[in-house]
C-alpha positions in Angstrom: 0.0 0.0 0.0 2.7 2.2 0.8 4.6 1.7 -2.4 1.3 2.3 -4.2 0.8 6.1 -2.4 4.0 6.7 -2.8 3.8 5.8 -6.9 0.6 7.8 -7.1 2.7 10.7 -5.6 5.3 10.9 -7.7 2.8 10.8 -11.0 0.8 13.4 -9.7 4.1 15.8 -9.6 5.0 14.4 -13.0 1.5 15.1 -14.3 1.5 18.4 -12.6 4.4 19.7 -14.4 2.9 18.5 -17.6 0.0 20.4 -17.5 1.8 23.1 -16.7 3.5 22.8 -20.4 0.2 21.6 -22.7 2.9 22.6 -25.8 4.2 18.8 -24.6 0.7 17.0 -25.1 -0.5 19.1 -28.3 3.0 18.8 -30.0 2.1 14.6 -29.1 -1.1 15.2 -30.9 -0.2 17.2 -34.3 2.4 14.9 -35.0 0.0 11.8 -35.7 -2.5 14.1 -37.0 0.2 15.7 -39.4 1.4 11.6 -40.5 -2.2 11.3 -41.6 -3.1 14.1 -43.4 0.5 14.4 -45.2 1.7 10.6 -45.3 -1.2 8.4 -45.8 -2.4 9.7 -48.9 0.6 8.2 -50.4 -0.4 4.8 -49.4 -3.6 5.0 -51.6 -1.6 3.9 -55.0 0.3 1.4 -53.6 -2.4 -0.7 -55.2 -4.7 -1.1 -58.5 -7.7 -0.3 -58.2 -6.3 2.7 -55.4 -7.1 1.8 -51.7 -9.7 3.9 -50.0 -8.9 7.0 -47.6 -11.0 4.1 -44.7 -8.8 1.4 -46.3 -5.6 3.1 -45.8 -6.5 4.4 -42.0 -7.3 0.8 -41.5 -3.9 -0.2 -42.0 -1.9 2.8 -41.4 -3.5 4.2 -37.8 -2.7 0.9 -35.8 1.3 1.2 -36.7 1.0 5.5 -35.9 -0.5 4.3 -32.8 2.5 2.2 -31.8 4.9 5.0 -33.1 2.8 7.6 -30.8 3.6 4.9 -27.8 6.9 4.8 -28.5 7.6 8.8 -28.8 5.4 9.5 -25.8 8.3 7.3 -23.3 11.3 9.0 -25.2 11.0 11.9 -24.1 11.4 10.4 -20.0 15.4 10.6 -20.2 15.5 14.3 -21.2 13.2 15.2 -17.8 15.6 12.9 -15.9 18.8 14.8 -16.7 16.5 18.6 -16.1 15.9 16.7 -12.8 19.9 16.1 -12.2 21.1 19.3 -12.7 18.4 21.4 -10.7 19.0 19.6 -8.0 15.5 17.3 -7.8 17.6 13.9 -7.8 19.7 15.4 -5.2 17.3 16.1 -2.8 15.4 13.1 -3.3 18.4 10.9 -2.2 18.0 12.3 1.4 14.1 10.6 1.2 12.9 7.6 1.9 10.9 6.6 -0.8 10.7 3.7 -3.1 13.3 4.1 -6.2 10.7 2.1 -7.9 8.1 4.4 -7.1 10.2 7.8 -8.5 10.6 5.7 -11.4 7.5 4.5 -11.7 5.9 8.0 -11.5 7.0 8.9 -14.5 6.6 5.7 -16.5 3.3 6.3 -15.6 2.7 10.1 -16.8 4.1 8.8 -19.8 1.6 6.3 -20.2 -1.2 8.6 -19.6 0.7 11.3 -22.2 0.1 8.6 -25.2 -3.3 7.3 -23.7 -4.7 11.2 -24.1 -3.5 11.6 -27.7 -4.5 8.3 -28.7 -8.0 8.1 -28.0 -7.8 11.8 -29.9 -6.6 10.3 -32.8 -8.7 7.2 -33.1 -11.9 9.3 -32.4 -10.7 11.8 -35.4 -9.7 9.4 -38.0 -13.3 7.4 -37.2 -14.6 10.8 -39.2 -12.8 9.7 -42.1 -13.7 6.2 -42.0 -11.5 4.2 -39.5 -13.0 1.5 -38.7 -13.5 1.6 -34.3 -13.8 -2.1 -32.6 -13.8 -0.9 -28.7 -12.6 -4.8 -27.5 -9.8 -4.6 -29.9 -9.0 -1.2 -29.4 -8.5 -1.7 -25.8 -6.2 -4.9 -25.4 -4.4 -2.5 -28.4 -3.9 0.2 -26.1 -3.0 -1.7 -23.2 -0.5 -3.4 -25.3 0.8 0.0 -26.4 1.1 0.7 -22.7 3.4 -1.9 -21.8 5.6 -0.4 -25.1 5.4 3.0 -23.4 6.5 1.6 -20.0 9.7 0.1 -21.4 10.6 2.7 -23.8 10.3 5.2 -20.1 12.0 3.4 -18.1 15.1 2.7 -20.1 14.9 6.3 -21.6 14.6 7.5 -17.7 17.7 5.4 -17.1 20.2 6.6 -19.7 19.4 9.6 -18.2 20.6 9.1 -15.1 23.9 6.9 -16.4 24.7 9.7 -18.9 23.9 12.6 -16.9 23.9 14.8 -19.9 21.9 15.5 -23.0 24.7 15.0 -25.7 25.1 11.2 -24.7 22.2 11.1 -24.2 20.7 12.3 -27.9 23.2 10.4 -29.4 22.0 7.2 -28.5 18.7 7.8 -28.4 18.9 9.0 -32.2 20.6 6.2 -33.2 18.8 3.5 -32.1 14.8 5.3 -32.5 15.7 5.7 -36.6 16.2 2.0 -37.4 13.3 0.2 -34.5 10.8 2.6 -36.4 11.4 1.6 -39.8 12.0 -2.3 -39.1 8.9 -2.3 -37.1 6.5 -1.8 -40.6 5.1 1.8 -39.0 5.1 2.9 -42.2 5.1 1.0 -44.4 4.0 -2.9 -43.8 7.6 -5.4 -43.3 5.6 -7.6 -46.0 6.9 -5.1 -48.8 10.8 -5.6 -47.5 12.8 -8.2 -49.0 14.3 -11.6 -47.0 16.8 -10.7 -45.1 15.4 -7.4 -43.6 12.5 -8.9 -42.2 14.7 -11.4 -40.6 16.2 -8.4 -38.7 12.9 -6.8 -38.2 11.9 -9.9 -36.0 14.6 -8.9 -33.2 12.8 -5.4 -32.9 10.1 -5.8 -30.3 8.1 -2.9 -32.2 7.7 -5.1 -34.8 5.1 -7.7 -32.8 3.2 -4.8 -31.6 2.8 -3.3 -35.1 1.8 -6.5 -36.3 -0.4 -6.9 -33.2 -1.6 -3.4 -33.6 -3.4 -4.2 -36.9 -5.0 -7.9 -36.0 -6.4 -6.0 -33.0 -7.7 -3.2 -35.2 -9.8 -5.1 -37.0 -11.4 -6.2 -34.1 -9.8 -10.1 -33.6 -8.5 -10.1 -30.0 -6.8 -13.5 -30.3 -4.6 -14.6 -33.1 -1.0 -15.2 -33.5 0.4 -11.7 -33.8 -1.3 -10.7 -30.7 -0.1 -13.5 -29.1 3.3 -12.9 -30.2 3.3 -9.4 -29.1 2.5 -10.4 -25.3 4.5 -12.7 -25.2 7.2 -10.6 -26.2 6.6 -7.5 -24.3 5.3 -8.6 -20.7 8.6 -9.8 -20.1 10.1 -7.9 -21.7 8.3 -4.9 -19.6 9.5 -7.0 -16.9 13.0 -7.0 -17.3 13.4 -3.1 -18.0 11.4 -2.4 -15.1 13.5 -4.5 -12.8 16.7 -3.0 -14.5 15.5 0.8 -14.8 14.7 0.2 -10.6 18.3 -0.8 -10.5 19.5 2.1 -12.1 17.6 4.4 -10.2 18.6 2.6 -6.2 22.6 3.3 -7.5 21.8 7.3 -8.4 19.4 8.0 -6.3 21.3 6.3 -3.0 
């Protein structure tokens, strides 16, 4: 219980501050909202006779809905080093709360920073003929969460192991480029030849893209799915348990 109140603490301060900034949650919004009105129209000739503008949103939303999870956690390192050198880390060391629970504060305002634009962006592209299946929209969403929660925690922890933003940006940079275009965001990994798929299928992004669309359509059990949980709870897991870690050596 204690570990609980003290979670729900932190996320409140986290949420507190973002509120504070709304240019954080409307940038989070026009850049899904800008992918569809300036990138999906592309994907209409990609066959004969031309897809449909509720065709393409079909297929394109579910993968912008993974990118958006994926973005909304990135940003977690950048507070993390803000934190550091104002002096927040350093006077949380003298407390005695959970490292988990400062951790998981955050991971947690993230979560609710891509559940906000989300449901935004699924409500407006319904207008233009998205097809909306609540059951598979919402094991979608909570499997988007768990992509979130990772992509926090470990962005939270670079954070506080590089200490500064240039080692920081360089690593996130490197590595954000590649996971989003061998996870089939764009454009689906069927089009890509042999051998990058194979890579594509040590990119975790790539099961929940694949998940993304069988849940879109409103199947909540099939392989993909299946796939995707079975990669990412443990994997969720794993990064939490390490991120915690990180956070008990900085914050000693």
């Amino acid at each position: 219980m204690r570990l609980w109140r003290e979670t729900i603490l932190f996320f409140k301060r986290k949420l507190r501050e973002t509120i504070r900034q709304p240019v954080w949650l409307l940038s989070g919004l026009m850049t899904p909202l800008l992918y569809i009105a300036l990138f999906s129209p592309l994907l209409k000739n990609l066959s004969s006779p031309p897809l449909t503008t509720a065709d393409v949103l079909d297929n394109f939303v579910p993968g912008l809905l993974t990118l958006l999870a994926f973005s909304s956690g990135m940003g977690a390192g950048w507070t993390v080093i803000w934190e550091l050198q104002s002096g927040v880390i350093e006077r949380l060391r003298v407390s005695p709360v959970s490292r988990f629970s400062i951790m998981m504060g955050g991971v947690l305002k993230d979560i609710v920073a891509f559940l906000i634009p989300s449901i935004l962006v699924i409500l407006i592209s319904s207008f233009f003929g998205f097809a909306v299946h609540l059951f598979g929209l919402s094991v979608l969403l909570l499997l988007l969460c768990l992509l979130t929660a990772v992509v926090s925690a470990w962005s939270g922890s670079l954070g506080l192991i590089f200490k500064e933003i240039g080692g920081l940006a360089s690593v996130v940079t490197s590595i954000q480029l590649p996971l989003t275009l061998l996870s089939g965001v764009l454009l689906p990994m069927s089009l890509a030849p042999g051998w990058l798929r194979a890579i594509a299928y040590i990119n975790p992004m790539y099961y929940t893209v694949e998940a993304s669309r069988a849940l879109s359509t409103g199947i909540l059990v099939s392989t993909e799915t299946i796939k995707a949980f079975v990669v990412m709870v443990p994997l969720t897991v794993v990064v939490l348990w390490w991120a915690t870690r990180i956070y008990h050596k900085a914050v000693a």
